[in-house]
C-alpha positions in Angstrom: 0.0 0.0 0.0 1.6 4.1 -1.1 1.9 6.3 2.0 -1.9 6.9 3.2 -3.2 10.7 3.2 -2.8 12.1 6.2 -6.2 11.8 7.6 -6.0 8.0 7.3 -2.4 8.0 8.6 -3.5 9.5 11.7 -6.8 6.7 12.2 -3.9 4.5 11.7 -1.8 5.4 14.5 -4.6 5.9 16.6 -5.8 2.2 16.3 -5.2 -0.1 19.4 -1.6 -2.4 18.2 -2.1 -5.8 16.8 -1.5 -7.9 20.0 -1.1 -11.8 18.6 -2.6 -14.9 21.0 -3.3 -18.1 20.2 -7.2 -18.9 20.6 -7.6 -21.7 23.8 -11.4 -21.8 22.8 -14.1 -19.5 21.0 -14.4 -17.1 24.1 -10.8 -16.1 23.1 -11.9 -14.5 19.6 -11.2 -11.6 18.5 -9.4 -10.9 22.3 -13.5 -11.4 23.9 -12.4 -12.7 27.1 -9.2 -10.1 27.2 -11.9 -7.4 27.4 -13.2 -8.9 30.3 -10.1 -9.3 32.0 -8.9 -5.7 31.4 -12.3 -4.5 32.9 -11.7 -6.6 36.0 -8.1 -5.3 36.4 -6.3 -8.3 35.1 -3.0 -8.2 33.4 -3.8 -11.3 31.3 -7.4 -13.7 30.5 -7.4 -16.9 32.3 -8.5 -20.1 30.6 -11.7 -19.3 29.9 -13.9 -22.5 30.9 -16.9 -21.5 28.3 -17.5 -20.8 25.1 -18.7 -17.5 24.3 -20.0 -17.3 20.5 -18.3 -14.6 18.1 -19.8 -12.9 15.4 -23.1 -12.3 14.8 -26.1 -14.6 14.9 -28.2 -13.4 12.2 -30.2 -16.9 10.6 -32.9 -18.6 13.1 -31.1 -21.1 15.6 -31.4 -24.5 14.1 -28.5 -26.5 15.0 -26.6 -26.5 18.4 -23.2 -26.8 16.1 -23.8 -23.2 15.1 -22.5 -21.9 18.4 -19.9 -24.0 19.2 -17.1 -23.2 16.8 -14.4 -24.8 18.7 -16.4 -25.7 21.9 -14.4 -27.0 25.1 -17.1 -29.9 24.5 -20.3 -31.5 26.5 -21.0 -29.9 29.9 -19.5 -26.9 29.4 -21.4 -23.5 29.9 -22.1 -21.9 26.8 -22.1 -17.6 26.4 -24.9 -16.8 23.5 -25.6 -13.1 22.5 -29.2 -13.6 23.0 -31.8 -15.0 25.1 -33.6 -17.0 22.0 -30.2 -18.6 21.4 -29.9 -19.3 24.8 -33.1 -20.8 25.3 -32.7 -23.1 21.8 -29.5 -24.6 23.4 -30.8 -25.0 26.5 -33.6 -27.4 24.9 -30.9 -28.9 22.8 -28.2 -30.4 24.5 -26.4 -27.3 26.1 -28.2 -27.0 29.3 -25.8 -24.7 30.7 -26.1 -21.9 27.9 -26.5 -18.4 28.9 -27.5 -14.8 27.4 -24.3 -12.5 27.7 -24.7 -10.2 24.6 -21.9 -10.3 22.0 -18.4 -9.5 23.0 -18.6 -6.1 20.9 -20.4 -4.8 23.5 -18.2 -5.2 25.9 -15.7 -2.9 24.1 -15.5 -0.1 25.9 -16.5 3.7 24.2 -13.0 5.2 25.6 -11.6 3.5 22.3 -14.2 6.2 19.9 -12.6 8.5 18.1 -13.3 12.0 16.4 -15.7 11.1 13.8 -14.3 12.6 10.4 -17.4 14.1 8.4 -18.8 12.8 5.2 -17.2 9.6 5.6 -17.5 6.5 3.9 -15.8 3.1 5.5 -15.8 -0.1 2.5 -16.0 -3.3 3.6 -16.1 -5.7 1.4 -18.3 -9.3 2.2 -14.5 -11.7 3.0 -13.3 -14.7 2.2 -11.6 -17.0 4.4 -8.5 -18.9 4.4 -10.1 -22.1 2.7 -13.1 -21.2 0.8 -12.1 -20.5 -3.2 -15.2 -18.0 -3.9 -13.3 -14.9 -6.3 -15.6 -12.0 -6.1 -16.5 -9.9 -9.1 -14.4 -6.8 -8.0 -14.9 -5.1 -11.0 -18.6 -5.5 -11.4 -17.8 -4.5 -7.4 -16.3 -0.9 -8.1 -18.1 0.2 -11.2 -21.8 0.1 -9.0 -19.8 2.3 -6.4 -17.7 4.6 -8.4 -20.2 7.2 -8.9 -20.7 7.5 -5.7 -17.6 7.9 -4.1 -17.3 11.6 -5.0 -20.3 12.2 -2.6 -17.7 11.6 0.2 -14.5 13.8 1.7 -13.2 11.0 3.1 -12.9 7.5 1.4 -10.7 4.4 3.2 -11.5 0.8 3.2 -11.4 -2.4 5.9 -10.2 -5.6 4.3 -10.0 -9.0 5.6 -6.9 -11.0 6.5 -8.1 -13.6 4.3 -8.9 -11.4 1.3 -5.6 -10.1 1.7 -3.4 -13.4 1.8 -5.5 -13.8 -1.6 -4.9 -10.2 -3.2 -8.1 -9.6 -3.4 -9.5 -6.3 -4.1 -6.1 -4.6 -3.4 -5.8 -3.7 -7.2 -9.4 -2.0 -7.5 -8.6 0.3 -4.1 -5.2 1.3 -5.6 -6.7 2.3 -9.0 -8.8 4.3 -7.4 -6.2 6.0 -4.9 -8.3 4.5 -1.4 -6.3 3.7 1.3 -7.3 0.6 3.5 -6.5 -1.4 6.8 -6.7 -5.4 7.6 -9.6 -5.9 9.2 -10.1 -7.9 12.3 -7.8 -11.4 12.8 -9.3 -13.8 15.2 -5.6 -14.3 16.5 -5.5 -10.6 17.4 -6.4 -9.6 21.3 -7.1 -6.4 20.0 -9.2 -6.8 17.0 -12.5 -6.2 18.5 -11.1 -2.7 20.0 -9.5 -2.2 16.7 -12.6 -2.4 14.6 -14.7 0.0 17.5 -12.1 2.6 16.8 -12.0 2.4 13.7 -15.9 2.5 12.8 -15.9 4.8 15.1 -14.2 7.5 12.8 -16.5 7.0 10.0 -20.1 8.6 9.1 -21.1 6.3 6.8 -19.9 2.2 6.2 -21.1 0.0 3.2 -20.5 -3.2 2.1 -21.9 -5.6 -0.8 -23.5 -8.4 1.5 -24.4 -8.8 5.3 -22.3 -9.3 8.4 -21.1 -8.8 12.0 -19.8 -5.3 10.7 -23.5 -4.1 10.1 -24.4 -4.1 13.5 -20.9 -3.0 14.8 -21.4 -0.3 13.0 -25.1 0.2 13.7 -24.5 0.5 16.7 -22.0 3.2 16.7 -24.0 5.5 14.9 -22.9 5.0 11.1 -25.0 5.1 8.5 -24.8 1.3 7.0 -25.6 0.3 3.5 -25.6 -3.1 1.3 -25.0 -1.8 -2.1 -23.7 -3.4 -5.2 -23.4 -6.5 -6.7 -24.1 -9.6 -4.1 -21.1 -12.4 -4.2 -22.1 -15.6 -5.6 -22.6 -18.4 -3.3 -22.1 -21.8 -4.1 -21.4 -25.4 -2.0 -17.9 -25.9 -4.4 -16.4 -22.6 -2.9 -17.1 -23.6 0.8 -16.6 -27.3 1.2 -13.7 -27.2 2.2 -13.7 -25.1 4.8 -13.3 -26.7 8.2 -16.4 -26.3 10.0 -18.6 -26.7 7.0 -16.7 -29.7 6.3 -17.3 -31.0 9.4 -21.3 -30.1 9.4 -22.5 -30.0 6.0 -26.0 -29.7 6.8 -25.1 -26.3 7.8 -24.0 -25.5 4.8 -27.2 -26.8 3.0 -29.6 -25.2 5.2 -27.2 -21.5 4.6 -26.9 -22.0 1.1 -30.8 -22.5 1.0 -31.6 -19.2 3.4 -28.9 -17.2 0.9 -30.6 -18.4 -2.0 -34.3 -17.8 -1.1 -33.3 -14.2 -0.3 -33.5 -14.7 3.6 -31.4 -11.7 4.0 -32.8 -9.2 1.7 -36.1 -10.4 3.4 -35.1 -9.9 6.3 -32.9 -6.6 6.6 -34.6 -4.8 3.9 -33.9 -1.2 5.4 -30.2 -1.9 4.6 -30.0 -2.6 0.5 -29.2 1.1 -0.3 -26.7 3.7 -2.1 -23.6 4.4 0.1 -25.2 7.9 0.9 -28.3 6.7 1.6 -27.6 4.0 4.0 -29.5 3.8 7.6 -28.3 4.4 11.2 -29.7 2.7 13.6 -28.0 1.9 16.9 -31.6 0.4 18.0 -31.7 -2.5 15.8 -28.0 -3.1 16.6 -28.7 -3.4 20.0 -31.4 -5.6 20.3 -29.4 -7.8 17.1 -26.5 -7.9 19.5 -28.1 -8.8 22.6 -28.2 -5.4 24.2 -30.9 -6.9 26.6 -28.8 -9.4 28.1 -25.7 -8.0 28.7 -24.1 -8.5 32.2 -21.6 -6.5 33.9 -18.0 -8.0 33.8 -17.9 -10.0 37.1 -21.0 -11.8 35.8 -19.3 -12.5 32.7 -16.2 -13.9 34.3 -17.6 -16.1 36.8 -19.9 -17.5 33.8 -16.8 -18.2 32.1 -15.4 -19.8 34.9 -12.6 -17.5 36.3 -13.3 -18.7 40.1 -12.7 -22.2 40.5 -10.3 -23.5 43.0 -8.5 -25.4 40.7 -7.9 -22.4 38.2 -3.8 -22.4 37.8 -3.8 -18.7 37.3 -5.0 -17.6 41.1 -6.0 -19.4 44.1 -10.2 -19.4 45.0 -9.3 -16.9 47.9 -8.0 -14.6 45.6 -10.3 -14.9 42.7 -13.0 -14.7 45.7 -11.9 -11.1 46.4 -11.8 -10.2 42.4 -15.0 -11.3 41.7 -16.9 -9.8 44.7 -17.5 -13.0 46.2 -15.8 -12.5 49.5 -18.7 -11.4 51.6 -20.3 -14.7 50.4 -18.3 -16.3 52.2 -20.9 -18.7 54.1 -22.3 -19.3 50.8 -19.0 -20.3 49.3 -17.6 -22.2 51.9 -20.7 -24.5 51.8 -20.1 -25.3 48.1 -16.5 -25.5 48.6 -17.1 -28.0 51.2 -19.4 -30.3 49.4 -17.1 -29.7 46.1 -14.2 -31.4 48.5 -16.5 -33.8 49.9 -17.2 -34.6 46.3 -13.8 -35.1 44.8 -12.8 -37.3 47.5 -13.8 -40.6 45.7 -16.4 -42.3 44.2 -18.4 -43.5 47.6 -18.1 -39.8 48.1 -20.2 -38.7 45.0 -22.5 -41.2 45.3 -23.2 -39.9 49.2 -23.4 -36.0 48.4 -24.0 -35.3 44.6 -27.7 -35.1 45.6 -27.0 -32.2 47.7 -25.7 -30.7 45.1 -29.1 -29.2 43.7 -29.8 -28.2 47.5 -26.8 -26.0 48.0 -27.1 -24.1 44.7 -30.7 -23.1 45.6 -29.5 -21.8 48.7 -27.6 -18.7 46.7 -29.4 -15.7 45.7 -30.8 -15.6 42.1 -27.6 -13.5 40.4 -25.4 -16.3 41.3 -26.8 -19.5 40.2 -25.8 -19.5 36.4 -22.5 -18.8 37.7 -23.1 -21.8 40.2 -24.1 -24.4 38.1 -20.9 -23.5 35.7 -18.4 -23.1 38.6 -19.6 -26.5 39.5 -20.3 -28.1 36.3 -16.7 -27.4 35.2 -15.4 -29.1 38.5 -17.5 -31.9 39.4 -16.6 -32.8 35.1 -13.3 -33.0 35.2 -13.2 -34.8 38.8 -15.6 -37.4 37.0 -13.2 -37.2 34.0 -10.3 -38.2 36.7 -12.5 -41.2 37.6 -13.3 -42.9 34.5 -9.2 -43.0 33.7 -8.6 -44.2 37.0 -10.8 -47.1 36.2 
């Protein structure tokens, strides 16, 4: 990419550095559970012991496989955006799912920037690392040409993936538009990278749906879906791990995509550039506005309190995580957590009371509860059955 103008230069530089992890489960996305470490004071995210779903949830829930990406597996608490999400898992094999709203939310506003007027953000629908769709970029940039001189300020977001492939690089230079990577899921960072940078822009358009549309929604921009739509078909996408691994998914997408679910269903969006719609509302309702929890909540639903956690010892994470004037609670399911993990005669005397002690906390603390112990009592079973 040539040096950027100046205005772009200084969005660059004011975006949050790429910080590289390696993902120990889906809650790690996009640096999701670093957020709620850095809200609770902590210099680094423990292991989180949930999945908390990334992106955005935008077809009906039909399969519990949706939301677990790279799951830690059965009996394990599961974070949804939503409350119908929550409540379709719960029926369907993920008893211990919860609503948390999407981790976007959780970015906090201190990462806004000036907003630059009569500003347009591109952002192309991506590819991924293994899918082989090619778009039609110049079909792509002759429906948006003449309307780029309605803006001051023109930039581009491009995927990782889109990147590795060269894709539409040539088409932005042509046409003199500077552009960033957009967000990498091994990037801490990324989802206070993309707040700051929608954050500078008036208005954001893209050719298809995605995550981005609320993001940006919900910030105020004016979003669009404008041009031609990519081309969707099962060759492109086989190959791609998780489809690969649950083609009925891909049927039942390719079969939404192709009876125009989403133009059905977001019609407000399909719009010029300069005519696209704000509407932090929607956003926040599509994100799960509703059932976001404050960070503590979060944490101890993704299982930052157990004794066992290598990171801190209970006492400590007791303090962190307000628990410590609990303490008569805690020590009662600390006592019958010991009681249980001291063999199997053991668990068969007191896992009944198990049900008993939970009811005895106050409503705010039994999802965190049944997780807590969930994740303990599993793995002390897990010990068990190799023992044997």
């Amino acid at each position: 990419m040539s040096q950027p103008p100046a205005w772009f230069a200084e969005i660059l530089r004011s975006l949050p550095p790429v910080s590289p992890q390696e993902p120990r489960n889906e809650a790690d996305f996009y640096g999701a559970t670093d957020l709620i470490a850095a809200a609770l004071g902590l210099s680094a995210a423990p292991t989180p012991q949930a999945v908390w779903t990334h992106g955005w949830h935008y077809n009906p829930p039909q399969f519990v496989e949706t939301f677990l990406w790279q799951g830690p597996g059965p009996g394990r608490a599961v974070l949804t955006h939503r409350e119908n999400d929550a409540a379709f898992l719960r029926a369907n094999q993920a008893p211990l799912s919860v609503a948390v709203g999407a981790p976007f939310l959780y970015v906090p506003a201190a990462f806004d920037g000036p907003r630059l007027p009569d500003s347009l953000l591109i952002m192309p629908f991506h590819s991924l690392d293994e899918t082989r769709h090619i778009p039609d970029e110049q079909a792509y940039f002759e429906a948006i040409d003449p309307h780029l001189a309605r803006f001051a300020h023109v930039a581009a977001c491009i995927h990782p993936s889109c990147v590795k492939k060269n894709l539409w690089i040539g088409g932005l230079a042509a046409r003199g538009i500077p552009w960033v990577n957009g967000a990498e899921v091994r990037d801490r960072n990324a989802l206070r990278r993309v707040r700051s940078l929608l954050s500078r822009f008036t208005h954001v358009t893209s050719n298809w749906i995605g995550s981005h549309v609320p993001y940006a929604a919900l910030l105020g921009c004016r979003v669009s879906i404008f041009g031609p739509p990519p081309v969707f078909r099962r060759e492109d996408y086989e190959n791609q791990p998780f489809y690969k691994q649950h083609p009925q998914i891909l049927e039942r997408d390719l079969d939404l995509l192709h009876r125009g679910y989403v133009r059905e269903t977001f019609p407000q969006f399909f719009a010029p550039p300069d005519a696209g719609v704000g509407d932090p509302a929607w956003a926040w309702e599509q994100l799960g506005g509703a059932s976001q929890k404050d960070p503590v909540t979060v944490a101890r639903l993704l299982g930052w309190g157990a004794e066992d956690s290598p990171e801190l010892p209970f006492s400590t994470w007791a303090e962190r995580l307000g628990w410590s004037g609990q303490s008569a609670e805690l020590e009662r399911l600390r006592d019958l957590v010991d009681r249980l993990t001291k063999g199997r005669d053991a668990w068969q005397q007191h896992a009944g009371g198990l049900e008993e002690e939970i009811r005895r906390l106050r409503q705010a603390e039994i999802d965190a509860a049944n997780v807590s112990l969930t994740t303990r009592i599993g793995r002390f079973a897990r010990r068990l059955i190799k023992r044997r």
